[in-house]
Backbone bond lengths (Angstrom), bond angles and torsions (degrees), N, CA, C in turn:
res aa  C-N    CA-C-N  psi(-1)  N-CA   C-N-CA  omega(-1)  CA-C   N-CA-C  phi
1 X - - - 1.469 - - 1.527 107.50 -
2 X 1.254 119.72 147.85 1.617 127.41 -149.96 1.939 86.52 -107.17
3 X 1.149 92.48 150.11 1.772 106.33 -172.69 1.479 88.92 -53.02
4 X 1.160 121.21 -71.82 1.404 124.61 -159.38 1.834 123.07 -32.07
5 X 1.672 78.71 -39.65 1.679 100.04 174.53 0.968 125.71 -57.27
6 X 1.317 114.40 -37.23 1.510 133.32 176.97 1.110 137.39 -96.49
7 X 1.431 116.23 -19.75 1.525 129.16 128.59 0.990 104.94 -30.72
8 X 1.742 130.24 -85.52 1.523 133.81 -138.55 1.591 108.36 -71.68
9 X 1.947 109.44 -29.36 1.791 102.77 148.92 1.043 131.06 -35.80
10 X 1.349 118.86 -61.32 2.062 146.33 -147.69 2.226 79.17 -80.85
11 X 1.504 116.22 -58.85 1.118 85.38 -166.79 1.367 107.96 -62.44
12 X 1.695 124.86 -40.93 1.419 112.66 -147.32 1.787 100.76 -72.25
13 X 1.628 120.53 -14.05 1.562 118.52 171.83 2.157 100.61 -47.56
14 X 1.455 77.59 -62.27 1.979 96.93 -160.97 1.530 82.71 -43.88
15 X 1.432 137.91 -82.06 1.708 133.12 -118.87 1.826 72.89 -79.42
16 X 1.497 147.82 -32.31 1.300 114.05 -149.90 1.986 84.83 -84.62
17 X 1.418 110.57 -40.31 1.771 96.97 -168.92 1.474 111.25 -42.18
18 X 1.745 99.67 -49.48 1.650 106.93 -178.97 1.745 112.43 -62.13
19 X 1.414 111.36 -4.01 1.850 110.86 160.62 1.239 109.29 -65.65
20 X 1.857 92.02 -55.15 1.578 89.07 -139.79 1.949 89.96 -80.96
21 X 1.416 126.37 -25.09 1.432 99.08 170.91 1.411 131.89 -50.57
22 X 1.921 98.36 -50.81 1.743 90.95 169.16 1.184 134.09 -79.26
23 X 1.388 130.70 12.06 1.450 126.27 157.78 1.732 107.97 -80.61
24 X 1.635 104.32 -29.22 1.694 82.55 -173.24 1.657 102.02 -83.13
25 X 1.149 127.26 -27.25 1.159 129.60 170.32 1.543 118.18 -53.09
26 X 1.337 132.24 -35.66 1.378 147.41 -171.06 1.556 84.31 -108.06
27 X 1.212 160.65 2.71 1.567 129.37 163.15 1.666 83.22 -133.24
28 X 0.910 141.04 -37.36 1.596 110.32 -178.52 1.391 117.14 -118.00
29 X 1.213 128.32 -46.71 1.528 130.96 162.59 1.801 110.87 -27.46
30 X 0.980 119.18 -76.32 1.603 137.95 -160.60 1.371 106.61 -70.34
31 X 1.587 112.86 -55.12 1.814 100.37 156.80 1.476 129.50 -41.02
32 X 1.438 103.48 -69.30 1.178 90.58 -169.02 1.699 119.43 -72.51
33 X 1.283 122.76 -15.78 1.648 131.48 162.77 1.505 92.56 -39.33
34 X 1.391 113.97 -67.56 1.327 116.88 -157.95 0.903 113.14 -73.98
35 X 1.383 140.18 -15.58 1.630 142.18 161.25 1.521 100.47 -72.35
36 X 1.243 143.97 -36.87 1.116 130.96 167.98 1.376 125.88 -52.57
37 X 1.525 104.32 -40.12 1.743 110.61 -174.98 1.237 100.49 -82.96
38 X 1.168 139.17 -0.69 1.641 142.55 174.22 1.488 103.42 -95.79
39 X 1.080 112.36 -43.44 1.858 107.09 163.09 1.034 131.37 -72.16
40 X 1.559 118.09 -17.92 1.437 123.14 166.37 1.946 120.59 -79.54
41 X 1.612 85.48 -36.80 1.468 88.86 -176.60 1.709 109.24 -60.44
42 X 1.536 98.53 -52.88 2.100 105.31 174.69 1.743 89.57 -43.64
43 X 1.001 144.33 -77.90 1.126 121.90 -152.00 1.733 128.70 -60.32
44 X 1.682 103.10 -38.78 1.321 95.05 149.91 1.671 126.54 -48.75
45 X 1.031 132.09 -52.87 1.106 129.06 -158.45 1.501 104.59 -60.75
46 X 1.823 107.82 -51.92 1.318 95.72 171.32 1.266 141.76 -65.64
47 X 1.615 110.75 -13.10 1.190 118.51 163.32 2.055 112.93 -55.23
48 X 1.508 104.91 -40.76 1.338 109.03 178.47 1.725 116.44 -63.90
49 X 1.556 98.47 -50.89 1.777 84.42 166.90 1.410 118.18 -58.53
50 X 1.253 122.13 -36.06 1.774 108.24 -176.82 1.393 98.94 -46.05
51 X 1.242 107.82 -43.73 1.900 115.95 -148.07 1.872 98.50 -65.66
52 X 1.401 84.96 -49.57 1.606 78.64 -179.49 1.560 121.74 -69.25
53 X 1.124 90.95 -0.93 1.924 96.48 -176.19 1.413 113.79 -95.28
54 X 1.189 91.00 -54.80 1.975 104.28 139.86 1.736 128.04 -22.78
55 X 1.472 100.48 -63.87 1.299 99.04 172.95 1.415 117.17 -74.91
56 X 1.713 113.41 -40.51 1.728 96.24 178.68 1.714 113.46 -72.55
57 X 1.064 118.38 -27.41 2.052 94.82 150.25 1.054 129.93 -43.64
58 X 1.116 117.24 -42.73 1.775 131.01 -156.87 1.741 69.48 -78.93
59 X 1.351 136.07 -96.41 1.297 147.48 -131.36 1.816 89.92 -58.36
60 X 1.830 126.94 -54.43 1.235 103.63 167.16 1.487 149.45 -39.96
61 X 1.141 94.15 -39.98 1.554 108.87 149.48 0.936 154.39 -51.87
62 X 1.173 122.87 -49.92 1.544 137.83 147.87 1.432 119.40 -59.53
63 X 1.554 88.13 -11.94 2.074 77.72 165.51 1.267 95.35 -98.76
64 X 1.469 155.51 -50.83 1.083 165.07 -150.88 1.941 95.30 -64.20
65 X 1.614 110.92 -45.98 1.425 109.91 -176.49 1.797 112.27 -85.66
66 X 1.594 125.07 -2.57 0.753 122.07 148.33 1.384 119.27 -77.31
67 X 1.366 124.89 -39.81 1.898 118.47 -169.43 1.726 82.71 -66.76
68 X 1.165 136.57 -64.24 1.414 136.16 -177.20 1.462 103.51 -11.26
69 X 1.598 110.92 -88.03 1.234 126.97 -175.04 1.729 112.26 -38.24
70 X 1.306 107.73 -36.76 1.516 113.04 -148.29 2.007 80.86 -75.03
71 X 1.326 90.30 -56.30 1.867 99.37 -174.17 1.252 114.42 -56.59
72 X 1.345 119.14 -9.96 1.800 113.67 169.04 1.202 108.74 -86.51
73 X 1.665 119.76 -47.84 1.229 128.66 -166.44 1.669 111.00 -57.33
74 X 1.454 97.01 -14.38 1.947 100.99 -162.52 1.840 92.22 -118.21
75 X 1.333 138.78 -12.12 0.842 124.44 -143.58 2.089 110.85 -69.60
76 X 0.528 116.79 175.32 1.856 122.07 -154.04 1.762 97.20 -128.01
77 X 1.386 117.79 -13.36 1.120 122.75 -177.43 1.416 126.16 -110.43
78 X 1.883 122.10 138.61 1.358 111.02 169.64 1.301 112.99 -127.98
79 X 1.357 125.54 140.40 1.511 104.94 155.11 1.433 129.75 -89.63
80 X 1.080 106.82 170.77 1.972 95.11 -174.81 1.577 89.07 -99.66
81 X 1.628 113.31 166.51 1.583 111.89 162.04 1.348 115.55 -81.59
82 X 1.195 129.46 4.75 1.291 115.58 172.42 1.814 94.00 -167.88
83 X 1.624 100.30 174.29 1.458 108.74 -163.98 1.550 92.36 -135.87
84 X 1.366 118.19 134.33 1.302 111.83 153.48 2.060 110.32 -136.52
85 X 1.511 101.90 -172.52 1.953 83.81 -174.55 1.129 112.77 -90.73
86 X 1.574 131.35 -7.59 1.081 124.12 170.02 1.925 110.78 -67.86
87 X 1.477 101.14 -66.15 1.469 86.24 177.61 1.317 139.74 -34.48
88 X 1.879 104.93 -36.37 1.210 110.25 -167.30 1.547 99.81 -67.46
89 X 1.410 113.85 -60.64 1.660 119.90 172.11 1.863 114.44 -32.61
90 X 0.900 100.84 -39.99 1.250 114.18 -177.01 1.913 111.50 -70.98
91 X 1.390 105.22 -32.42 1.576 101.10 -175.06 1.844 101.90 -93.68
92 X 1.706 101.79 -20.14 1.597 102.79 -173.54 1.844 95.37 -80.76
93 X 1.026 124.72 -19.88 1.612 119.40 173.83 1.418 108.97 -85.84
94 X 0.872 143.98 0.58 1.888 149.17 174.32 1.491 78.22 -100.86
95 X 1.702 136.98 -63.24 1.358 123.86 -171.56 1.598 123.31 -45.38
96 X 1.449 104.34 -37.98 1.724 109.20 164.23 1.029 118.45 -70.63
97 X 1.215 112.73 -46.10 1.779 110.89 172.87 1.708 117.64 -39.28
98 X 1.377 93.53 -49.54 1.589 95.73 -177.96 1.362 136.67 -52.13
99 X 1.707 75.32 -44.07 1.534 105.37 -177.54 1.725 113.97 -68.90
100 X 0.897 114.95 -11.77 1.722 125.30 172.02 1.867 93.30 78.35
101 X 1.312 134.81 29.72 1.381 148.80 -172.94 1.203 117.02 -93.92
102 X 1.551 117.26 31.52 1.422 105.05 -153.47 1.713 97.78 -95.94
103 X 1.133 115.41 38.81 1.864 123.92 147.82 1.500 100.36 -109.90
104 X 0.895 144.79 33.70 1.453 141.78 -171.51 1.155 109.15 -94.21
105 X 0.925 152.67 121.82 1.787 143.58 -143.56 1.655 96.42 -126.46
106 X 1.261 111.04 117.15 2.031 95.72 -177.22 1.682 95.49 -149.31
107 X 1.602 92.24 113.83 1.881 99.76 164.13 1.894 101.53 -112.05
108 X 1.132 92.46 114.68 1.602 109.19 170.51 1.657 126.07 -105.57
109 X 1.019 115.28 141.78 1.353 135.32 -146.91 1.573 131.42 -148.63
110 X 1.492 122.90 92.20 1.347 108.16 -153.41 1.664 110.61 -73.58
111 X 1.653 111.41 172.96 1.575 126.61 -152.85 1.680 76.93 -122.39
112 X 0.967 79.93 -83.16 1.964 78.49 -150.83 1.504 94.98 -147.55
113 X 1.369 123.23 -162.95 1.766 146.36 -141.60 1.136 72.72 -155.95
114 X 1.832 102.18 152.26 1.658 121.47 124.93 1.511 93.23 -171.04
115 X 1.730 96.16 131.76 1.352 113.37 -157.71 1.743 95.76 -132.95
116 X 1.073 108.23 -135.48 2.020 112.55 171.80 1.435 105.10 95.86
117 X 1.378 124.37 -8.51 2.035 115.49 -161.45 1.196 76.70 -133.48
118 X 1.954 94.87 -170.84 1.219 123.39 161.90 1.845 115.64 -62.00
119 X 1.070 122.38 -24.44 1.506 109.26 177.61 2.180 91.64 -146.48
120 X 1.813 74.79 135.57 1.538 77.96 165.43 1.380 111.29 -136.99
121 X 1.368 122.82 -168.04 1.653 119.22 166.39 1.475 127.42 -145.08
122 X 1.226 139.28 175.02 1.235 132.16 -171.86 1.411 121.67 -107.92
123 X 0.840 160.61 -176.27 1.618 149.65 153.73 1.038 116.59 -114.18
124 X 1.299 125.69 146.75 1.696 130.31 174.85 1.284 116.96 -137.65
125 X 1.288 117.01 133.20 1.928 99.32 165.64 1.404 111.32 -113.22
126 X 1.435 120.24 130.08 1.341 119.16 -173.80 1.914 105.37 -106.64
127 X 1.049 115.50 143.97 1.418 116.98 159.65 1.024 107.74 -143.11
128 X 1.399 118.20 170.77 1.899 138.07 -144.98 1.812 98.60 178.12
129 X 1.500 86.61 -177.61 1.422 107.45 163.57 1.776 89.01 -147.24
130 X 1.551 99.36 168.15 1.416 118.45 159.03 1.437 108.53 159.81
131 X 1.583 112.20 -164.46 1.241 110.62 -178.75 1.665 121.90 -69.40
132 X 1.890 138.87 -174.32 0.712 94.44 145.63 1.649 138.51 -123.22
133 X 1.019 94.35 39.33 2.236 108.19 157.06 1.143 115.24 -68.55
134 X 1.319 105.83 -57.74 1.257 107.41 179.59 1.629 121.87 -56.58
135 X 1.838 118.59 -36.03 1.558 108.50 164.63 1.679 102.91 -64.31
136 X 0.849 125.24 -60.34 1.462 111.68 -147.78 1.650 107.13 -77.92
137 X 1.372 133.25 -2.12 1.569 131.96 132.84 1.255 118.67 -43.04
138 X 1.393 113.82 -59.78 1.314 132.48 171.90 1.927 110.15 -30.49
139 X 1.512 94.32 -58.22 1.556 116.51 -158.95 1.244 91.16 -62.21
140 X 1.537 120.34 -61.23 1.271 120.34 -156.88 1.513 106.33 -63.84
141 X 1.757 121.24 -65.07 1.938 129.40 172.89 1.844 98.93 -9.95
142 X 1.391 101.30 -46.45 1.762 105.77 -154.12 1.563 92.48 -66.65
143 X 1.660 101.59 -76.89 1.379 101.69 -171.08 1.719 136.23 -57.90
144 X 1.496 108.05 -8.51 1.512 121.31 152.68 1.328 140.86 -90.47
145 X 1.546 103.23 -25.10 1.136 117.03 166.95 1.739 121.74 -24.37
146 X 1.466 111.60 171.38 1.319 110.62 175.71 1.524 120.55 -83.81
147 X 1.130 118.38 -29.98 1.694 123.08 158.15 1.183 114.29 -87.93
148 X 1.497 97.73 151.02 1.600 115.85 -173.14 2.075 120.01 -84.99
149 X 1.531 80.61 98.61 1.768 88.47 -179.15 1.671 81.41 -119.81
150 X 1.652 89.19 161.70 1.413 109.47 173.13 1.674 108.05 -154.56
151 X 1.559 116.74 144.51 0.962 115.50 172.05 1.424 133.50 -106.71
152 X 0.898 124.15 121.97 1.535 121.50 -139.63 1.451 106.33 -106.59
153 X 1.512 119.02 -13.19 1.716 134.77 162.73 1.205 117.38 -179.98
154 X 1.562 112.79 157.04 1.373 122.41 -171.42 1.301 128.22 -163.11
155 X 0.882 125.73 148.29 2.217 118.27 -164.86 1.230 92.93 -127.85
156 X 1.113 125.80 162.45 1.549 128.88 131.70 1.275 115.88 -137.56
157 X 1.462 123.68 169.05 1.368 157.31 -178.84 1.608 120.17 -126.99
158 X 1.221 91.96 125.37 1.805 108.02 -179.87 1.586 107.94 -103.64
159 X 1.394 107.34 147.19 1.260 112.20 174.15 1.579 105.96 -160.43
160 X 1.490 114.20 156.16 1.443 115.26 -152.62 1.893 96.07 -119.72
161 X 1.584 105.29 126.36 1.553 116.95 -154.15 1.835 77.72 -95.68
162 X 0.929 128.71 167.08 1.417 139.91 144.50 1.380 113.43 -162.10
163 X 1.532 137.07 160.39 1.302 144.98 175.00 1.680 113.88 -167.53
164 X 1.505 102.85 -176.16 1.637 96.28 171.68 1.472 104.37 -105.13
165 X 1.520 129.98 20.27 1.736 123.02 141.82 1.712 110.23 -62.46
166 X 1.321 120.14 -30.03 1.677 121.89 -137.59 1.487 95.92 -112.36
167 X 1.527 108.37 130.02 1.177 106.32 -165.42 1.713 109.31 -99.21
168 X 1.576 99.09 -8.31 1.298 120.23 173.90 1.407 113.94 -132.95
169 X 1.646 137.89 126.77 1.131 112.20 168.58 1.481 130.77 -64.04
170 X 1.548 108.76 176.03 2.027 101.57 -173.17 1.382 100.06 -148.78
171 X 1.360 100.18 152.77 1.662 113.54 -166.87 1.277 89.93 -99.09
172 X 1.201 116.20 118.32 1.870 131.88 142.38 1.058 102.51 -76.65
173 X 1.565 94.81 138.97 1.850 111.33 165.03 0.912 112.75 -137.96
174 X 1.736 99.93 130.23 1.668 104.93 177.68 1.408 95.20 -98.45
175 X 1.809 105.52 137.07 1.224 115.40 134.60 1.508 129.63 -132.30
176 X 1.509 93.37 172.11 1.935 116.94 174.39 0.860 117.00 -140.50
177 X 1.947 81.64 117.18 1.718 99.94 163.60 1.191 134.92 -152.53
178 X 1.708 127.75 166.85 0.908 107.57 -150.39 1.728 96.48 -120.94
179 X 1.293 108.55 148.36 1.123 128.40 -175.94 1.653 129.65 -94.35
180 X 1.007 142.66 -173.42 1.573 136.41 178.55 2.114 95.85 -168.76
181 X 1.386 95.21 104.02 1.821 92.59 164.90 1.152 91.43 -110.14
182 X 1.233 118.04 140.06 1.395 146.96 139.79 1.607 140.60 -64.58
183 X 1.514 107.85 133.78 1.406 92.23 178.06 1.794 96.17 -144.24
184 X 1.144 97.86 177.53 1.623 113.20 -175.13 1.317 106.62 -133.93
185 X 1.516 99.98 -179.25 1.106 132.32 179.19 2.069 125.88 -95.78
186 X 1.270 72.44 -41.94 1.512 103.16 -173.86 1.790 119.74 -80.16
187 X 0.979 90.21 89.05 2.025 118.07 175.27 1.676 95.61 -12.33
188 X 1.683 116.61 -67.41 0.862 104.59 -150.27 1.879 114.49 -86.06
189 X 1.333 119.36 2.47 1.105 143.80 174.26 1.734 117.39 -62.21
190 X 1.990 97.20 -43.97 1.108 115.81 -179.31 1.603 114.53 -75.55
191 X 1.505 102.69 -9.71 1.830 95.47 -168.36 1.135 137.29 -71.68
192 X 1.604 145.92 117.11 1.655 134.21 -130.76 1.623 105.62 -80.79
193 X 1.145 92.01 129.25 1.871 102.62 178.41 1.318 111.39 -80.42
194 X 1.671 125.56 -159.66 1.380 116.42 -174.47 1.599 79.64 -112.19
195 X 1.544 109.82 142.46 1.623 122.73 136.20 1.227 137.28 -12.27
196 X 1.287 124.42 84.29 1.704 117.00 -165.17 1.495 110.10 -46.71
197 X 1.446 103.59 159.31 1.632 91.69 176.73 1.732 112.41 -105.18
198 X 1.874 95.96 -2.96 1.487 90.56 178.95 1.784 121.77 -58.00
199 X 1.167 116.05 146.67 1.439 120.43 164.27 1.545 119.16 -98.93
200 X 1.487 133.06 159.69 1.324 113.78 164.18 1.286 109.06 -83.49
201 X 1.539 111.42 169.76 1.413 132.20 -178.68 1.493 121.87 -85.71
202 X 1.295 118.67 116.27 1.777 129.44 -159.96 1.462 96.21 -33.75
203 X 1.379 120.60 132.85 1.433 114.48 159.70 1.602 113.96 -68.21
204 X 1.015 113.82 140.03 1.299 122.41 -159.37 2.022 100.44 -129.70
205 X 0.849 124.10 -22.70 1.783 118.26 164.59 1.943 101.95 -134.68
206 X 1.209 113.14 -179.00 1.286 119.02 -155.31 1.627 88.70 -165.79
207 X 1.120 92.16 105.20 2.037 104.62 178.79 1.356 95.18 -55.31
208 X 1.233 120.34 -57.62 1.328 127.04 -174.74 1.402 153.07 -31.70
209 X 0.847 82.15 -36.83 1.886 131.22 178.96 1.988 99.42 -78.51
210 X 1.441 87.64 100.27 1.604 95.32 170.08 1.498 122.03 -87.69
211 X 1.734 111.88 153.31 1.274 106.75 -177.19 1.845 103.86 -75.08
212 X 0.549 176.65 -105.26 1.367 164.46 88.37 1.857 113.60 66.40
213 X 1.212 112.56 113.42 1.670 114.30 170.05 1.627 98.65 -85.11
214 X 1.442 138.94 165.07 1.180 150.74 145.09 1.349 111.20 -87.90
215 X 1.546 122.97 -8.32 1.832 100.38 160.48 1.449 90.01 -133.78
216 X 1.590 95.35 -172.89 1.891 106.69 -136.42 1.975 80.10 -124.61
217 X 1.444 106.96 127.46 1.118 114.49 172.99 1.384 134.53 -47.55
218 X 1.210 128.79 145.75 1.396 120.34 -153.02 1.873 102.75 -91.01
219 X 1.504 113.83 149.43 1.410 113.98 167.13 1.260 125.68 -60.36
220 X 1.179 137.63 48.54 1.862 124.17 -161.65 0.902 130.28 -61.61
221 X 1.748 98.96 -22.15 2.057 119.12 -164.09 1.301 81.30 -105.68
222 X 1.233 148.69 -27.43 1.212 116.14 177.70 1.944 100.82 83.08
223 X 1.427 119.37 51.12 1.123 132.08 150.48 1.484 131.06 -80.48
224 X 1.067 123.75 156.01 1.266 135.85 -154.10 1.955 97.51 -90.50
225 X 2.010 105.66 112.45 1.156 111.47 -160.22 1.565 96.90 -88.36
226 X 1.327 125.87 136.95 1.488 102.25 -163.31 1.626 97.52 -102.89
227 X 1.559 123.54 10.38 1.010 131.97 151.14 1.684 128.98 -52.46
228 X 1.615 96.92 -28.54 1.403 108.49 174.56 1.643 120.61 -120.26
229 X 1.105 108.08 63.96 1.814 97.23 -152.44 1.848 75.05 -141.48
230 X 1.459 116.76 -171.66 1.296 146.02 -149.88 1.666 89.47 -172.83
231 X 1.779 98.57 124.27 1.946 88.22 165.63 1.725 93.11 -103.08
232 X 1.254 130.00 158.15 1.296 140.01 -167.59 1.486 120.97 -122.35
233 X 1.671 101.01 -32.16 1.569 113.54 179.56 1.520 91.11 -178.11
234 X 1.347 93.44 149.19 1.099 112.57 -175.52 2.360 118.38 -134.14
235 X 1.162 114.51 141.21 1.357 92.43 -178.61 1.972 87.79 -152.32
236 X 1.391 100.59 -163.27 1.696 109.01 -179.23 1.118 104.38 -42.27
237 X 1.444 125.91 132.15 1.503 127.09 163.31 1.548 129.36 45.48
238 X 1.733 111.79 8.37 1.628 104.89 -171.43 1.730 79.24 -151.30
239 X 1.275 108.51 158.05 1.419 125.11 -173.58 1.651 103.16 -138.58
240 X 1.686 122.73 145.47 1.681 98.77 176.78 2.051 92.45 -101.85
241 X 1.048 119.67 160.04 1.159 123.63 -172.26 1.865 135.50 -144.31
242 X 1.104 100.72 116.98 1.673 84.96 -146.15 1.885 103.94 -94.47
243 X 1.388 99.23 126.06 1.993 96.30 -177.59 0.995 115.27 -60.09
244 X 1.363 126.20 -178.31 1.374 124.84 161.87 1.811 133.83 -80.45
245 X 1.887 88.58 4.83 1.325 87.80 162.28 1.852 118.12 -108.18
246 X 1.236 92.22 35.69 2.043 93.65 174.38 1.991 93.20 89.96
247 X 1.412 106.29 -16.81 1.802 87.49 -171.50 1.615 122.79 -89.75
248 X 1.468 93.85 126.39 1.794 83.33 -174.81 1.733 105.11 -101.88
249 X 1.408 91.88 132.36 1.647 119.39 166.21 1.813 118.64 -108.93
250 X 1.208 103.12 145.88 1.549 107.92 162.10 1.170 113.60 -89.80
251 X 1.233 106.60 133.28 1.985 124.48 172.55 1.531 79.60 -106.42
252 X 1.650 90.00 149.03 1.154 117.60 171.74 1.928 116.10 -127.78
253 X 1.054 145.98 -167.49 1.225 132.91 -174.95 1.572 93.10 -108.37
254 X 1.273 106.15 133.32 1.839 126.27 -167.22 1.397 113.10 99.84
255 X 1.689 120.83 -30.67 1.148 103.90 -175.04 1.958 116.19 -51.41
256 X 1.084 89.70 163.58 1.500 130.81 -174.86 1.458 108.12 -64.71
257 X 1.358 145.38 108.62 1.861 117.28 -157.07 1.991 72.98 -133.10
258 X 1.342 119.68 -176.08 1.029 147.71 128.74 1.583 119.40 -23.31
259 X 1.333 118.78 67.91 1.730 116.31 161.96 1.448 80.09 106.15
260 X 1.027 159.19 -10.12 1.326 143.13 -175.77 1.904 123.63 -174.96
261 X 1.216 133.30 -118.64 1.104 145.57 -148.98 1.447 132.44 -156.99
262 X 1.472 123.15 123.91 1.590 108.58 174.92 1.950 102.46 -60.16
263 X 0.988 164.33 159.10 1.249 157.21 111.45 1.327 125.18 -84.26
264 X 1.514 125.95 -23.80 1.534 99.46 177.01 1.710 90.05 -162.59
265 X 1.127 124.73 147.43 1.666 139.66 179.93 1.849 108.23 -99.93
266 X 1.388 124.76 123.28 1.494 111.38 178.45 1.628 99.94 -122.94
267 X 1.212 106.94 91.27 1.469 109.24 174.62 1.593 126.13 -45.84
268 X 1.471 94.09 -49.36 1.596 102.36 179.95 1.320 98.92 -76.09
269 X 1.312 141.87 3.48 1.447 119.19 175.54 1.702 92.60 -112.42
270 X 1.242 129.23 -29.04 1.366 129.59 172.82 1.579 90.42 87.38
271 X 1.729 122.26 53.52 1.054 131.94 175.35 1.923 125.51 -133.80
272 X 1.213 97.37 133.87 1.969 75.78 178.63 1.713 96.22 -128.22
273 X 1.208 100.51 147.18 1.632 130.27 -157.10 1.675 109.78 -92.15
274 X 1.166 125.76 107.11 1.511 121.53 -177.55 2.001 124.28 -106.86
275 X 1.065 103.29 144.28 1.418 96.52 -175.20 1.261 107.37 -114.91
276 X 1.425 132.67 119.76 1.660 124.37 -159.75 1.395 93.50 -126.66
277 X 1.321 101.53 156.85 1.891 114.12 168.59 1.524 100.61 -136.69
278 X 1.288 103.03 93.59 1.881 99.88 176.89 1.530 97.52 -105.03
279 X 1.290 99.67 92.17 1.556 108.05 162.14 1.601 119.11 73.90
280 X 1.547 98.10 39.03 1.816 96.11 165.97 2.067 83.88 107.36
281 X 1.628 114.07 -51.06 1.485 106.42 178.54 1.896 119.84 -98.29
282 X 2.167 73.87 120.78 1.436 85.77 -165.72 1.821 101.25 -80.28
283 X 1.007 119.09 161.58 1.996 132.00 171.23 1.328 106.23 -152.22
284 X 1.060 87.86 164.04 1.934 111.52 -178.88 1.804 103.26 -124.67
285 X 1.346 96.67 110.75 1.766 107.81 172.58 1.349 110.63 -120.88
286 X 1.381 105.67 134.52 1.469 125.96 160.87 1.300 139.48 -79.95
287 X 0.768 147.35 137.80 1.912 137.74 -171.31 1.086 98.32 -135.55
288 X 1.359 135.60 136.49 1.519 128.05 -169.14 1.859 93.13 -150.22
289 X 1.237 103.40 146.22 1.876 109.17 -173.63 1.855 100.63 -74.31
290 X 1.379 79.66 129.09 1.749 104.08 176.07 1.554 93.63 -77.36
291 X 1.410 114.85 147.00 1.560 122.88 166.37 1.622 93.71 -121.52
292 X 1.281 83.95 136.84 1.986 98.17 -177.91 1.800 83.59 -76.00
293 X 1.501 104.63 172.19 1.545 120.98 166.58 1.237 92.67 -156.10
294 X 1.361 101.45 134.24 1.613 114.10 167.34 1.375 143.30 -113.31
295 X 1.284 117.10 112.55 1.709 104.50 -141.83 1.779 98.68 -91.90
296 X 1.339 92.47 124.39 1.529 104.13 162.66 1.106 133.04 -56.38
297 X 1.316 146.95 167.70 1.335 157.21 -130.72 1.768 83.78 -140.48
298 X 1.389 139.19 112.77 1.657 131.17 150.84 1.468 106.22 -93.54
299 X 1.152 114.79 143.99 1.246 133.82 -178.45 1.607 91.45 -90.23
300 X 1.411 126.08 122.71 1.520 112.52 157.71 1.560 108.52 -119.74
């Protein structure tokens, strides 16, 4: 066999091995390699979402154990380890004190227990009378305060005071209500916080408070009732006017009368003009000079 011949064997052996390697390499080698690195990569990746899911817990958390921390470190509240009725009476009278309430009228009275956990509380029902600023100072001291009271219901009742001390009448209000202090178990629950520094906000209206009183304010100053008066003379803007005890004074227009005001002088009518507020109802009264007449005796 001639070299050439056997060359053109040796190559045509080599180019068919170098076929048949890269066809099995290009139809089965390289697929399935590459289906492997596609199954490995999905699993990395999902390993990466766990991780990141992982981390946003971890990171939720640590914010959740910072607001924790932050809300203990600041908290405004204590419980006591135990409750009895003197104390409680005892912390609701420092609450009046505070409150500058010292007409605040309060008989308290315990309800019942319920205990069994780490924190339980007691019940109380308190009733009073007084104004009402003074309850809802009251209301608020309790429910902000540094120990944990809560009020769990409450009514009130209005009623209208008048006398001849009061130069205005005044609404008393009774209320009742009932309260809940709490106490625990837990040491660190009980430990004393600082004193808030909030205050409540001035009451500024009063449901209570009717437009209209049903009794008529009392005289205290001893003003001139023009219900009982005599006008005597009258001229520009001033009238002379006689009380009902024989004494004559001049009103003038502005003076100051009983429930209201001189407002206007009518000479030519021999009249003086009043502006009254008896109790929420305002009127306009006139008083005008009586002339005696004296009837003669005819002889017929």
């Amino acid at each position: 066999m001639s070299y050439k011949i056997r060359n053109s064997i040796a190559l045509g052996v080599i180019i068919l091995l170098v076929a048949l390697i890269g066809t099995y390499i290009t139809v089965f080698y390289q697929p399935r390699k590459i289906q492997q690195n596609v199954k490995e990569a999905q699993k990395i990746e999902t390993q990466l979402q766990d991780n990141n899911v992982q981390l946003s817990a971890i990171a939720e958390t640590q914010a959740k154990l910072r607001e924790t921390i932050h809300r203990w470190n600041n908290r405004i509240k204590e419980i006591s380890e135990s409750d009895i009725s003197s104390q409680t009476y005892g912390y609701l009278s420092d609450i009046i004190t505070e409150s500058g309430a010292q007409q605040l009228k309060m008989n308290l009275s315990f309800v019942s227990s319920k205990g069994g956990g780490r924190i339980g509380y007691n019940t109380y029902k308190i009733e009073g009378v007084s104004e009402f600023p003074n309850i809802m100072r009251f209301m608020w001291l309790l429910e902000n305060g540094r120990k944990l009271y809560k009020i769990s219901s409450i009514t009130f009742h209005g009623s209208e005071i008048g006398g001849d001390s009061l130069e205005a009448p005044q609404i008393s209000i009774g209320y009742n209500m009932e309260i809940k202090a709490f106490f625990t178990r837990e040491k660190t629950l009980s430990m004393q916080v600082m004193k808030p520094d909030s205050v409540p906000q001035p009451i500024t209206s009063n449901p209570f408070q009717p437009s209209i009183f049903s009794r008529s304010p009392a005289n205290v100053r001893n003003l001139v009732d023009v219900n009982r008066i005599s006008v005597k003379a009258t001229a520009n803007d001033k009238a002379l006017v006689m009380r009902e005890d024989g004494r004559l004074i001049t009103l003038r227009v502005g003076d100051e009368v009983f429930l209201g005001k001189v407002t206007a002088v009518y000479p030519q009518e021999g009249s003086v003009e009043f502006t009254l507020n008896d109790g929420g109802i305002v009127s306009t009264k006139r008083v005008q000079i009586k002339f005696e007449t004296k009837k003669k005796d005819v002889e017929q």
